[in-house]
C-alpha positions in Angstrom: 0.0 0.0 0.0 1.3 3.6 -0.8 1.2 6.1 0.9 -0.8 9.6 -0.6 1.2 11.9 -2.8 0.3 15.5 -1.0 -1.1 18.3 -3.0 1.4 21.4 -3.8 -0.7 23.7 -1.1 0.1 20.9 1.9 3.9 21.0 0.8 3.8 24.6 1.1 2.0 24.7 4.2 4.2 22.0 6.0 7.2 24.1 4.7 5.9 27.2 6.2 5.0 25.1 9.5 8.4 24.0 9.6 10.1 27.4 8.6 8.1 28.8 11.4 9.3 25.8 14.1 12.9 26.8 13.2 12.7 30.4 13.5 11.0 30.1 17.1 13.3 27.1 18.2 16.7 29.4 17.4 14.7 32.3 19.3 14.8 29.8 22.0 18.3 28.5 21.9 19.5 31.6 21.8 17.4 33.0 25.2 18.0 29.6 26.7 21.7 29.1 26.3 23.0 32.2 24.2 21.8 35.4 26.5 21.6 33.2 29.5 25.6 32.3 29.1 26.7 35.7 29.0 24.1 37.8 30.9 27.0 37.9 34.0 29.3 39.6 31.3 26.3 42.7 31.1 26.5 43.9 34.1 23.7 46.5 34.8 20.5 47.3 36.6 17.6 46.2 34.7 14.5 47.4 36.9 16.2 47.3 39.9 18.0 44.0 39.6 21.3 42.7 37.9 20.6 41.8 34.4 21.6 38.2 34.8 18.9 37.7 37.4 16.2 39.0 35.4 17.4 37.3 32.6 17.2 34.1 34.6 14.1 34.8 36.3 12.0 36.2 34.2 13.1 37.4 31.2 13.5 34.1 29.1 9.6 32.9 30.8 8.5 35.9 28.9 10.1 35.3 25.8 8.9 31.7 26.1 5.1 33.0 26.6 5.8 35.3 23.5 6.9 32.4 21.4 3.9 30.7 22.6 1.9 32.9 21.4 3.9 34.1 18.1 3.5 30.4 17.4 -0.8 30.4 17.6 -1.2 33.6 15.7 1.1 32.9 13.0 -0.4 29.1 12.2 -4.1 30.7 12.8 -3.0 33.1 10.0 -1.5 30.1 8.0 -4.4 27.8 8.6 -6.7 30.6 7.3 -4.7 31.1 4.1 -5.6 27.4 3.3 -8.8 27.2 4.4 -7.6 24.7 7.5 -8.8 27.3 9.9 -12.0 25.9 12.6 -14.5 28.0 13.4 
């Protein structure tokens, strides 16, 4: 048995899925890991605290929360441009 051939629009909507994944997953490499490592190196007060403790504390669950929701919007937006979207 073989498997179905997909149409041109569901190769260019997993290709945009999967550009999108990318994008937000270096976003998040690069808070987790890149600003993370060398948030002791920029030292200054950011709101009252050392930059490397915001960063820590809160600054990458924000960025996290945006990615989140980045992620929703954008495949709403790409689920309504090929009529995938539910009502």
């Amino acid at each position: 048995m073989t498997a179905p051939v997909p149409s041109p629009s569901q190769r260019h909507y997993w290709q945009k899925n999967l550009r999108l994944t990318a994008w937000l997953l270096l976003v998040w490499f690069l808070v987790t890991f890149g600003v993370a490592f060398f948030a002791r190196e920029l030292s200054f007060r950011f709101f009252g605290w050392p930059f490397s403790f915001w960063v820590g504390a809160q600054g990458a669950m924000v960025v996290y929360v945006a990615l989140i929701g980045l992620y929703a919007h954008c495949m709403a937006k790409l689920d309504e441009a090929h009529s995938l979207n539910e009502d």
